[in-house]
C-alpha positions as CSV (number, residue, x, y, z in Angstrom):
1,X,-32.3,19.9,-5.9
2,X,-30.7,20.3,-9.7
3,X,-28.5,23.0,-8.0
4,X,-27.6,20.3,-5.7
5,X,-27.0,17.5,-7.2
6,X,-26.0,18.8,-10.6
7,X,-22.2,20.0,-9.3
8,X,-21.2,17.0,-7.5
9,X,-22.2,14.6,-10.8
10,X,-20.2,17.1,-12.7
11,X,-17.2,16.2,-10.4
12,X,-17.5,12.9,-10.9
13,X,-17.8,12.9,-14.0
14,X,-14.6,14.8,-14.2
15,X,-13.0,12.2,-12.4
16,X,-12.1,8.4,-12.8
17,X,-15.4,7.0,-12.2
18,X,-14.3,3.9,-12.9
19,X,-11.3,3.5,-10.1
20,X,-14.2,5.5,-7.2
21,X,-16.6,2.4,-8.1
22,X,-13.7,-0.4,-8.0
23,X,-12.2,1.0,-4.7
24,X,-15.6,1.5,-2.8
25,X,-16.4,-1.4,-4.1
26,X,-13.2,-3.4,-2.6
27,X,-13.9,-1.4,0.8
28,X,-17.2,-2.5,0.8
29,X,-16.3,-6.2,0.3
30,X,-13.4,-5.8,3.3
31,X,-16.6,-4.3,5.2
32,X,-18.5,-7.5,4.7
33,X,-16.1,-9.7,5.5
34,X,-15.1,-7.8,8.8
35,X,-18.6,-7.3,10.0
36,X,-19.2,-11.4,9.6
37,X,-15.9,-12.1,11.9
38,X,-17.2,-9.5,14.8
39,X,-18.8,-12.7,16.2
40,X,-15.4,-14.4,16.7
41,X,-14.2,-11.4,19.1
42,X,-15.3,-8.3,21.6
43,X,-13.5,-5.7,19.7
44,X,-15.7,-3.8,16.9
45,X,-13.5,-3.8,14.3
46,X,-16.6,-2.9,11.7
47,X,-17.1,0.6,13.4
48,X,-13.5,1.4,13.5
49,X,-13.1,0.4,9.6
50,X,-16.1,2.2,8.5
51,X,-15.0,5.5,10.4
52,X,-11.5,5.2,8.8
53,X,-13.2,4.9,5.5
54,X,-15.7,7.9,5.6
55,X,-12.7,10.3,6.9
56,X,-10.4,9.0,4.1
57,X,-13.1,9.6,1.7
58,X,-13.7,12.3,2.6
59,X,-10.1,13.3,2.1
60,X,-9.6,11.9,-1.1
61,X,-12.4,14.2,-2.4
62,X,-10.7,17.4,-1.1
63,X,-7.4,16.6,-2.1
64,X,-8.5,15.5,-5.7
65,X,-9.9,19.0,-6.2
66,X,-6.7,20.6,-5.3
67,X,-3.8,20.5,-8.5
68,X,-1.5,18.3,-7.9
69,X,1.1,20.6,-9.4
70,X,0.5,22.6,-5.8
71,X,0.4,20.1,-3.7
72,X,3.9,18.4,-4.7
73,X,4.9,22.2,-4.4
74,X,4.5,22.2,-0.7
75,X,6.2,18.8,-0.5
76,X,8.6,20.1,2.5
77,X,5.4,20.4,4.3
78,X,4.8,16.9,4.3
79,X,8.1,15.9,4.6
80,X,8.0,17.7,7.6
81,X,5.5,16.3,9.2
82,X,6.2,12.7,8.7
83,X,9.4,13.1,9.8
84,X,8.2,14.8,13.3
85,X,5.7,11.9,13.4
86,X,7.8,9.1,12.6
87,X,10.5,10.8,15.7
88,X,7.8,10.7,18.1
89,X,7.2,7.0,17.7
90,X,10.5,6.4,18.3
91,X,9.7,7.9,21.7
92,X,6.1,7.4,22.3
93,X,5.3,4.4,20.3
94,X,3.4,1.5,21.5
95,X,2.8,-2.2,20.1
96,X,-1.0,-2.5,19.0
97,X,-2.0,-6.2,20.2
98,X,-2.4,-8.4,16.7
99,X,0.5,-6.6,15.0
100,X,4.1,-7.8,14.5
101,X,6.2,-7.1,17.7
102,X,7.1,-3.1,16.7
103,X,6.5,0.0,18.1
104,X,5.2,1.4,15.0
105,X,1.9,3.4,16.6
106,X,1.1,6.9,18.5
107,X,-2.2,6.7,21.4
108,X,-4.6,8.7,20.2
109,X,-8.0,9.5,22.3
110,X,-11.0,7.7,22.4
111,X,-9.0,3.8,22.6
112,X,-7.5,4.8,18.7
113,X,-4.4,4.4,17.2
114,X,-2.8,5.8,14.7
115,X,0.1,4.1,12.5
116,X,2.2,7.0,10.8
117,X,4.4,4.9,8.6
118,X,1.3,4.2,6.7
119,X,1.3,8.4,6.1
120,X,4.3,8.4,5.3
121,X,4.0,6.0,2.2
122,X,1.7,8.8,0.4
123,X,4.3,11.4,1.9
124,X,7.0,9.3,0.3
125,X,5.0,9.6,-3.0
126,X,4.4,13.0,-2.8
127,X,8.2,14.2,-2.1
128,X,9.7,11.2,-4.3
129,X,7.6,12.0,-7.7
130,X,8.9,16.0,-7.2
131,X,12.3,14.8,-6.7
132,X,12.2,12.8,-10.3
133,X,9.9,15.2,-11.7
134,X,12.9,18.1,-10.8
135,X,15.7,15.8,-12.1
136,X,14.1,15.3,-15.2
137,X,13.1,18.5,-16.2
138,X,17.2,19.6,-15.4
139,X,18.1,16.3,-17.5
140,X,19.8,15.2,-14.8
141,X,17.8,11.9,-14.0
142,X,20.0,9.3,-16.0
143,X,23.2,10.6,-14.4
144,X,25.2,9.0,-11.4
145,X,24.4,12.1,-9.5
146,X,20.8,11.8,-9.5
147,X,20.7,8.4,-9.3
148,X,22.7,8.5,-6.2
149,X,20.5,11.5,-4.5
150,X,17.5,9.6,-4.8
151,X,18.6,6.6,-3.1
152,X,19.3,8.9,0.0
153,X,16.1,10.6,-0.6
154,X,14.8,6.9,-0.5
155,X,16.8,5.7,2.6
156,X,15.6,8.4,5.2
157,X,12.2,7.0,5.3
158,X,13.1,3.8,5.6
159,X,16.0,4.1,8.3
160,X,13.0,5.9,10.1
161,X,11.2,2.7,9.8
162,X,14.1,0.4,10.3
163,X,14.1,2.1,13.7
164,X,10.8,1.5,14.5
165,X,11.3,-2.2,13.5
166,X,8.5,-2.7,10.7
167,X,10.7,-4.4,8.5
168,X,7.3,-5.3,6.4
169,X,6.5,-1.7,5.9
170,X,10.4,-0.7,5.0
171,X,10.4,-3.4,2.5
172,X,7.4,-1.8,0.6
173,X,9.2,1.5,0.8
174,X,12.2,-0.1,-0.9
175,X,10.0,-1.4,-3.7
176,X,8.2,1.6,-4.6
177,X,11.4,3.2,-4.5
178,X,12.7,0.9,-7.4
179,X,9.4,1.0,-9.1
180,X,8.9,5.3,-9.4
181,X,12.6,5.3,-10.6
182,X,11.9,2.3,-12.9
183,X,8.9,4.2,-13.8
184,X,10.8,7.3,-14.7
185,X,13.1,5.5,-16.8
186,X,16.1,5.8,-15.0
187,X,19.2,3.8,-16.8
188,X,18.5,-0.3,-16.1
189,X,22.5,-0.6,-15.2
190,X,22.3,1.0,-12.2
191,X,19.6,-1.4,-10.8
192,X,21.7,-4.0,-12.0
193,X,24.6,-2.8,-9.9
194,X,22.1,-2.2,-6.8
195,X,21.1,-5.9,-7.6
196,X,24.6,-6.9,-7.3
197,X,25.4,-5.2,-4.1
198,X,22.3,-6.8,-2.8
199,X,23.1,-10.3,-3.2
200,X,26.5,-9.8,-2.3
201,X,25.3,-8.3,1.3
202,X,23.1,-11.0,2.0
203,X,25.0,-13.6,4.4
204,X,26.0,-9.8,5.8
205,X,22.2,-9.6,6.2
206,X,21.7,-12.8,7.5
207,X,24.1,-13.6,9.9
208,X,24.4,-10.0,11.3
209,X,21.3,-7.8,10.7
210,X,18.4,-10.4,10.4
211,X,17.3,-11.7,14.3
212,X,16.2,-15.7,15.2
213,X,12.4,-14.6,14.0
214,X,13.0,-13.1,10.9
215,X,15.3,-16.1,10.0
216,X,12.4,-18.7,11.5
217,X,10.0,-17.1,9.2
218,X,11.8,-17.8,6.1
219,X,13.2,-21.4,6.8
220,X,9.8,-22.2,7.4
221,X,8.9,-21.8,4.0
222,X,11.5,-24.9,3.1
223,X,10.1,-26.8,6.5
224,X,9.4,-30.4,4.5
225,X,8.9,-32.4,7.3
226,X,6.1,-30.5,9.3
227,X,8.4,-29.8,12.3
228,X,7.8,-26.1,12.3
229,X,3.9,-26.0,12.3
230,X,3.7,-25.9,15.8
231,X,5.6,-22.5,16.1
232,X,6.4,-20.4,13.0
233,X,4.5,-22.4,10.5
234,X,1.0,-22.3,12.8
235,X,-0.6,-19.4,11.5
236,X,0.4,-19.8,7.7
237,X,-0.8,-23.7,7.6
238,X,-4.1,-22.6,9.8
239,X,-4.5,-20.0,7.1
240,X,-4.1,-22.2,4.3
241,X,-6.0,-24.9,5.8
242,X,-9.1,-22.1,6.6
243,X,-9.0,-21.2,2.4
244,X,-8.7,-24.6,1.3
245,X,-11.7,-26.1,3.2
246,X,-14.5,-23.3,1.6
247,X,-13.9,-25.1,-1.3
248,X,-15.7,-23.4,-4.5
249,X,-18.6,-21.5,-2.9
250,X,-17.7,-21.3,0.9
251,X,-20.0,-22.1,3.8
252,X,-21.9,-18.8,3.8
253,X,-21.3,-15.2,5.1
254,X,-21.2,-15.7,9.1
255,X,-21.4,-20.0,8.6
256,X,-17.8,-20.5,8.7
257,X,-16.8,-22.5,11.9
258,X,-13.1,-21.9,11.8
259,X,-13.6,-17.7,11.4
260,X,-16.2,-18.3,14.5
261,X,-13.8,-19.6,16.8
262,X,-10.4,-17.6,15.4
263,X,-8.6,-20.6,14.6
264,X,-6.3,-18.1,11.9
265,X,-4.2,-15.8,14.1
266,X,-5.3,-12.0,13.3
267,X,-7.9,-13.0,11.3
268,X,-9.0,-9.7,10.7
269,X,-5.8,-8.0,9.6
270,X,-3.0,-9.5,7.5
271,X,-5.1,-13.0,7.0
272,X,-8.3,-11.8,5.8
273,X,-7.9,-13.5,2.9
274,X,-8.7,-16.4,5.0
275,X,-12.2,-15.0,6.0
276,X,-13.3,-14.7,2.7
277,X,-11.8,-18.3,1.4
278,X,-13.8,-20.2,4.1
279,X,-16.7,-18.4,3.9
280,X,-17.1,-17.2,0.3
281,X,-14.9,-19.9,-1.2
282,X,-13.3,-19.8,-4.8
283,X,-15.3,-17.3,-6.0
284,X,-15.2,-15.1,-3.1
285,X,-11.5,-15.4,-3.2
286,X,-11.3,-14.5,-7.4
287,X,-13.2,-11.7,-6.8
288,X,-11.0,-10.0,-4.6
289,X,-8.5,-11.0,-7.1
290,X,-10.2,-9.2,-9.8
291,X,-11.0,-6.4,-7.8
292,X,-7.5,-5.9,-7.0
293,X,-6.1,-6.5,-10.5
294,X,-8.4,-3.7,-11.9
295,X,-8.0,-1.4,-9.2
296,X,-4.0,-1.8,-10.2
297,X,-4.6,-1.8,-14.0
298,X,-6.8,1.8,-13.5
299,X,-4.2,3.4,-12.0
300,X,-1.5,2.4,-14.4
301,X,-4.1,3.5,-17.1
302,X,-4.1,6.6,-15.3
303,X,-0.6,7.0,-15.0
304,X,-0.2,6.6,-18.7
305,X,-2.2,9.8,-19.4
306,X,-1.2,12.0,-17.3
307,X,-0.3,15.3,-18.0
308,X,3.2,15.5,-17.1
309,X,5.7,13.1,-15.5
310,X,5.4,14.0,-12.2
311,X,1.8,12.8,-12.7
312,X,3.0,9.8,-13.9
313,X,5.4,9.1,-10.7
314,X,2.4,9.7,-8.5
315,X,0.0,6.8,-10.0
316,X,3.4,4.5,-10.0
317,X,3.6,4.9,-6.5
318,X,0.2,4.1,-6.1
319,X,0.7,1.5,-8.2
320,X,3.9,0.0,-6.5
321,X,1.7,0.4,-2.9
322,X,-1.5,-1.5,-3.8
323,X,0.7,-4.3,-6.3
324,X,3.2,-5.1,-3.6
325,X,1.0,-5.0,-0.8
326,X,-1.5,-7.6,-2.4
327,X,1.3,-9.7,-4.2
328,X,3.2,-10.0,-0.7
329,X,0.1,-10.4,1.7
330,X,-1.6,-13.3,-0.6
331,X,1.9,-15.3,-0.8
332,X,1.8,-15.2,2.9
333,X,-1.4,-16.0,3.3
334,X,-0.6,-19.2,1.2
335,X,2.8,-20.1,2.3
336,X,4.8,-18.7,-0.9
337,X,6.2,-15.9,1.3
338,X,7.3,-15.4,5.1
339,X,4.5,-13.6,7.6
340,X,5.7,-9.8,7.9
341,X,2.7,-8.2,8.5
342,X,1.8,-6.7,5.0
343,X,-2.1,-5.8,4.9
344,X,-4.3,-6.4,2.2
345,X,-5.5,-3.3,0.6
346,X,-8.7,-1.7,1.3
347,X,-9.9,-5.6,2.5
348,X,-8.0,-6.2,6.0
349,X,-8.8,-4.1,9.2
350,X,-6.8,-1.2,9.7
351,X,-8.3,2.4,10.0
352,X,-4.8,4.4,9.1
353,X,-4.0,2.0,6.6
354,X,-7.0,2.3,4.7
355,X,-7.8,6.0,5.4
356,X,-4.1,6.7,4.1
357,X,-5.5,4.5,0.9
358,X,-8.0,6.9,0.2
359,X,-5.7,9.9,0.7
360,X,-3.1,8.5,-2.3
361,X,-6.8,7.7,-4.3
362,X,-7.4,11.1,-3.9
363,X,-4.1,12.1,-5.3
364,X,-4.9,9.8,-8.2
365,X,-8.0,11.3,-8.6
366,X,-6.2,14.8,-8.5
367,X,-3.8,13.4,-11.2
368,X,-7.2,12.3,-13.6
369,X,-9.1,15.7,-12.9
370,X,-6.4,17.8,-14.1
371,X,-4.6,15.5,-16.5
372,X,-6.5,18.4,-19.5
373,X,-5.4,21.4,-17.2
374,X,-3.1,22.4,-20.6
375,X,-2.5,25.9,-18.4
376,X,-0.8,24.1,-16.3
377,X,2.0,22.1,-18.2
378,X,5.0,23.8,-18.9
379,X,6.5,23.3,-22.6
380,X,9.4,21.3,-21.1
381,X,6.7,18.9,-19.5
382,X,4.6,18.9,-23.2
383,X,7.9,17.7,-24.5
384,X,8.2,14.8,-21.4
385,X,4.7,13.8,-21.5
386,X,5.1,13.0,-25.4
387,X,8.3,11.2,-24.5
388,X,6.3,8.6,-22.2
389,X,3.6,8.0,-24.2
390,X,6.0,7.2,-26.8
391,X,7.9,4.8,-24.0
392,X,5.2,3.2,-23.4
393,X,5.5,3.6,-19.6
394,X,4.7,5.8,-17.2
């Protein structure tokens, strides 16, 4: 049994401990949460959760064993096949019931789905910290040139996106974007002059680009008189209403009348939050909080010491993914931010989302494991790794 058990403690030992505990730990609070609103509805979302999270384990322990130095080397791989992935949505996609009106999903047997954009984040993550890594180490990163070829690297995944219509999942793409380049250290006037342009295309944006939802969704965040509750507004006011009334210690895991009867549209996915307010209360709803924030912290931690930069870029995409996705989800779930269907992470149902969760953890994992590899860092990344530390930043 020593022969047994004795290698797989050494490899978690090896590893961050600390961020396996805090993420199974988050998973296992989503579990909880799903598996008291299965009485509000026929489909088992419970099973389907629980699968998604033993397979994406189970990935995130093979790819953590695996350098990461040769995995970002076979990038073009997964380039490659996110891109063929993303193209046959634009031609086979369907609209899974519950989810924003986009054809953003591929049939898969057995009733499943699968949701490729979500594959394509850690894909994203993989290609975009090579492509900084590269620039750096040919001093090129700071110049107009490379700032200019990473935002076309950038704007391929999301015009494949854009065409799929998940405006939600483009707008995390844009953010991770500016947060690995921020990240890397690339020079502060450029994002000033991307801010610029930004502002300056917005009535473009708005008049043109954005349709009569998209608009609805924001006004109804400045809707004083009440008017838009009955359309827009419902699900956000239900929500708030649902967090408010569990008060400091909720009514009790599988007590809460309003998760019984589904009052909260999609109370499963993007408004889980609301599950876990009514029925868990205050402190149900600061634990997720803390969960979260530590969960972020770890990896930032762990971007800090990595062995090289390209290290680095991978925990800030991680980062950028988990920050963004919880910042944005919660401010819709209380009315700070318009409904665009951002999940919470590793809490709301979703078996791609949160198996493709565990494939980036296993990336960060692979970054932690092999952050002492000193075979493997090249005396120009010795020379980059100092200079972060001494940024401060990953």
């Amino acid at each position: 049994m020593k022969r047994i058990f004795k290698p797989i403690a050494d490899y978690f030992l090896a590893t961050d401990i600390v961020l396996w505990v805090l993420t199974v730990a988050a998973s296992a609070y989503g579990l909880i949460l799903i598996h008291s609103l299965q009485r509000a509805g026929n489909y088992n979302y419970f099973r389907t959760q629980l699968l998604a999270i033993a397979i994406g384990y189970i990935g995130a322990i093979i790819i953590s064993v695996i350098d990461y130095e040769y995995i970002l080397k076979y990038w073009w791989i997964g380039a490659f096949v996110g891109a063929v992935l993303c193209i046959l949505v634009l031609f086979f996609g369907i609209t899974v019931q519950g989810t924003a009106a986009n054809t953003a999903w591929l049939n898969l047997p057995f009733g499943l789905s699968f949701q490729p954009s979500e594959l394509l984040k850690i894909i994203f993550i993989i290609t975009f910290a090579k492509h900084l890594s590269h620039l750096e180490n040919n001093n090129t990163l700071k110049t107009l040139k490379g700032f200019c070829f990473l935002t076309l690297h950038a704007l391929v995944p999301m015009l494949l996106i854009r065409l799929q219509g998940d405006d939600g999942t483009l707008l995390i793409f844009a953010i991770m974007y500016l947060i690995m380049m921020f990240a890397a250290g690339v020079q502060l006037r450029y994002f000033a002059i991307m801010g610029g342009a930004i502002l300056a295309a917005a009535p473009f944006l708005w008049y043109f680009v954005m349709n009569e939802d998209q608009k609805n969704r924001i006004m109804v965040l400045f809707d004083l008189d009440g008017g838009a509750l009955q359309n827009f507004g419902w699900q956000q006011y239900q929500g708030k209403v649902s967090v408010a009334s569990g008060m400091m210690q909720g009514y009790g895991l599988g007590q809460g009348p309003r998760v019984e009867y589904e009052i909260v549209p999609e109370q499963a996915n993007d408004f889980i939050f609301t599950v876990a307010g009514e029925e868990l209360g205050f402190i149900g709803c600061i634990v997720i909080l803390l969960l979260l924030g530590l969960i972020a912290a770890r990896i930032m931690q762990n971007g800090s010491r990595a062995r090289d930069g390209a290290g680095a870029y991978i925990c800030s995409g991680m980062f950028a993914i988990i920050a963004t996705q919880s910042i944005i989800n919660l401010g819709m779930v209380l009315g700070f931010l318009p409904v665009i269907g951002i999940t919470l992470p590793f809490f709301s149902s979703g078996g791609t989302s949160v198996m493709c969760l565990y494939l980036g953890l296993g990336l960060l994992q692979s970054v932690s494991l092999h952050r002492d590899d000193i075979n493997s860092i090249k005396p120009n990344d010795m020379l980059l790794r100092k200079k972060h530390m001494q940024r401060g930043r990953y």
